[in-house]
C-alpha positions in Angstrom: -36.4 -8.5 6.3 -37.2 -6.0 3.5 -39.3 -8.6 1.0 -40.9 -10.4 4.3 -41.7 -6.2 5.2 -42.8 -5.8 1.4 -44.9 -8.9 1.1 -48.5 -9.0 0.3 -50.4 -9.3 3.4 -53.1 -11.8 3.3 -56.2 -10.7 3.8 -58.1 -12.4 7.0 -60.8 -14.9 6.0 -63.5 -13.4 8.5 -62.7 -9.8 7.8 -65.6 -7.3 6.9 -67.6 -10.2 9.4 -68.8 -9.6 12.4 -66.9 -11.5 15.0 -68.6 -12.0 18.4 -70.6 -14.2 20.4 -72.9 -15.9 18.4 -76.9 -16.7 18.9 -78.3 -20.3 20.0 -81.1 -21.9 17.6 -84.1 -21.9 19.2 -86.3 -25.0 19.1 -88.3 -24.2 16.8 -85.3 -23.4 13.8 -83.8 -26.8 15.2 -87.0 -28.7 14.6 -87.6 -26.7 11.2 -83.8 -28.1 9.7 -84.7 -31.5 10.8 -88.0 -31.6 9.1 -86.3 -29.9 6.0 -83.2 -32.6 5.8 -85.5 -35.4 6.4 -88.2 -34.3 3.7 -85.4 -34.0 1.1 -83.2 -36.7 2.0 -80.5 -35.0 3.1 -78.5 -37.6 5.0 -75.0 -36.3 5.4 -76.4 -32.6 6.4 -79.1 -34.2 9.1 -76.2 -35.7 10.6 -73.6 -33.6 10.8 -76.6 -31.0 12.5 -77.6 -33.2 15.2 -74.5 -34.3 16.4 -73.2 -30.6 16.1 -76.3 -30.0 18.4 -76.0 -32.6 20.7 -72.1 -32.8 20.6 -71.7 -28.9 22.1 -67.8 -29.4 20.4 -66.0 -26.6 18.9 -66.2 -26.9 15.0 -62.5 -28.2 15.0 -63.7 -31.2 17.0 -66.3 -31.6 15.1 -65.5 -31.4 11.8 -62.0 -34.4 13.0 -64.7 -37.3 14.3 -63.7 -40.6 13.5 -66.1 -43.5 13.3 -64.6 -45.4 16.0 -64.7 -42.1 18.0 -68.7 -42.3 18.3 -69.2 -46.2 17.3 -69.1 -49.6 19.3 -68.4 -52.1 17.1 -71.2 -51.1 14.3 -73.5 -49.5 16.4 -73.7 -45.7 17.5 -72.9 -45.3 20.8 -75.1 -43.1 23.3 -71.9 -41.5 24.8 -68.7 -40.8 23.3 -65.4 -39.0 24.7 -63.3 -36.9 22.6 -60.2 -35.2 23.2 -60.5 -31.1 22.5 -57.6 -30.1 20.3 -57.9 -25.9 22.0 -57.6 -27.5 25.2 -56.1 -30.8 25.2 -58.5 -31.8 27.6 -61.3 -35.0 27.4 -64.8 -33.8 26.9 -68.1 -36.3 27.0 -71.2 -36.3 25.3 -74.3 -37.7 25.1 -75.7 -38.8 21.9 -79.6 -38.9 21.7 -81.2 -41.8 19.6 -82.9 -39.5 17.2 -79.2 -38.3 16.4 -77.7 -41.8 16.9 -80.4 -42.8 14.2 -79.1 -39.8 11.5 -75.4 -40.9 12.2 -76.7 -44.5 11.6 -78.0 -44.0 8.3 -75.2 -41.3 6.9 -72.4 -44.3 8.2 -74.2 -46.7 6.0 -75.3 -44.5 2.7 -71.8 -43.7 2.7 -70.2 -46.8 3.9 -67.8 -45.8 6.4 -65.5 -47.9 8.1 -63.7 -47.2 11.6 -60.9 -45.6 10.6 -62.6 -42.9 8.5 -63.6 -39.6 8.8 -67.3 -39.1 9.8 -67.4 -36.3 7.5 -65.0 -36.2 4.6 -64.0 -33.8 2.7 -65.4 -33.8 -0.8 -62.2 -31.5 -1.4 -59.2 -33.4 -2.8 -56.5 -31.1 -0.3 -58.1 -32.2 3.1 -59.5 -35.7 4.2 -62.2 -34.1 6.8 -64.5 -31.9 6.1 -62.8 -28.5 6.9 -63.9 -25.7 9.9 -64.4 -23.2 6.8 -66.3 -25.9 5.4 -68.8 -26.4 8.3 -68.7 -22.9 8.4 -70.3 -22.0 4.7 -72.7 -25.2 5.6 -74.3 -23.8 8.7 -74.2 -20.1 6.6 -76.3 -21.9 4.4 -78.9 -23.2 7.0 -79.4 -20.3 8.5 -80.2 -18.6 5.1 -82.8 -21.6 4.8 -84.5 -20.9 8.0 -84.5 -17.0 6.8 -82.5 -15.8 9.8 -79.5 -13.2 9.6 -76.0 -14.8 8.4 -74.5 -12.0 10.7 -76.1 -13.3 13.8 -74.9 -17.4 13.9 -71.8 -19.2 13.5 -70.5 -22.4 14.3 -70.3 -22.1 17.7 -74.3 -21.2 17.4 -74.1 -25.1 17.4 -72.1 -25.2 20.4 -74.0 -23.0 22.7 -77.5 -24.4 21.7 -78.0 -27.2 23.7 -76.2 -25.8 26.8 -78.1 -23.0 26.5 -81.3 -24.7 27.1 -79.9 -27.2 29.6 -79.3 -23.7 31.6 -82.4 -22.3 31.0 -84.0 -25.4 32.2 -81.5 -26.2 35.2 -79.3 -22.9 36.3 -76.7 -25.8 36.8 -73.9 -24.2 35.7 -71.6 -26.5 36.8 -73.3 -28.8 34.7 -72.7 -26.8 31.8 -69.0 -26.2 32.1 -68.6 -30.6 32.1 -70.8 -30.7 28.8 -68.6 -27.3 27.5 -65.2 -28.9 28.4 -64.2 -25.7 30.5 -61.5 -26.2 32.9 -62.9 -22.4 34.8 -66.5 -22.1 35.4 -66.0 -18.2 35.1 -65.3 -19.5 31.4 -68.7 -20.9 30.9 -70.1 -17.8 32.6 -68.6 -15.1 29.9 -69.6 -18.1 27.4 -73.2 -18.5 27.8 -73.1 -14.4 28.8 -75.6 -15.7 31.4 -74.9 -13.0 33.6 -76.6 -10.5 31.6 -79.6 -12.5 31.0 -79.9 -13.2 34.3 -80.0 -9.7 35.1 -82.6 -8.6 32.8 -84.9 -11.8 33.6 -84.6 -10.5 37.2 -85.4 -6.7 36.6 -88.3 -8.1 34.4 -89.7 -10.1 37.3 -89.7 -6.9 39.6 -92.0 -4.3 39.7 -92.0 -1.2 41.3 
């Protein structure tokens, strides 16, 4: 008990980071990394973005896709179901054909098979790329686009795209399918749409 008590503590990865809910990309930033990968031939980092866009999975889920989890035969597939490993619960997605058409082209540059990782790791200790991993990535994009570190995370991916669709919709039902939530009160502290709401509300009425 004494040398467990007396042990060097490890000091937490995310520590001296803020930890919180995390901002959407807008459009426009979206748009501006596409451009960007494109222009420079950035394959692997154009596909990894818009199916972390149009995916709306938890960087864990992410980061764990398997060909055969997002392929018929050798085609993309415009849907795809994976199993969430927080929740243990099936989640679909859609997968547009601009994304399905980045995914295409990284499969083939890098000529993956079915059983392979979408993303491997180019670390010899782990044969996916790892959450930290996707984590320093999307640091790095958001540096690119000249936007605060402090501000996005991975789950900035997440919340994009569902963010929108509720802008667009106020179908919040349809929002907690896409999320994977099994409460809808969930997706409500998720999105923090109540507070939006609010404001959008007090800034439609004068007095």
């Amino acid at each position: 008990m004494e040398s467990i008590a007396n042990a060097p503590r490890r000091e937490a990865w995310n520590k001296g980071k803020i930890v919180g809910q995390k901002a959407p990309f807008k459009i426009k930033d979206i748009w501006a990394l596409r451009v960007r990968f494109q222009i420079e031939n950035r394959v692997r980092e154009l596909a990894l973005f818009n199916l972390g866009i149009d995916g709306k999975l938890r960087g864990c889920d992410l980061v764990s896709l398997k060909v055969r989890d997002i392929c018929h035969g050798d085609q993309v597939a415009s849907r795809a179901v994976v199993m969430q490993h927080k929740t243990h619960r099936p989640v679909q997605f859609e997968i547009t054909p601009v994304t399905r058409d980045a995914v295409q082209k990284w499969i083939k540059q890098s000529g993956l098979k079915s059983d392979n990782f979408l993303f491997p790791s180019r670390m010899h200790d782990s044969p996916h790329l790892g959450t930290r991993q996707y984590a320093r990535i999307l640091e790095g994009w958001v540096e690119e686009l000249g936007l605060d570190p402090a501000d996005y995370g991975t789950h900035s991916m997440r919340r994009t795209k569902v963010t929108l669709i509720y802008r667009r919709t106020k179908n919040l039902r349809a929002v907690q399918l896409l999320l994977g939530h099994a409460k809808l009160e969930s997706t409500v502290r998720y999105l923090g749409i109540e507070v939006d709401d609010a404001l959008e509300i007090a800034e439609q009425t004068e007095v």
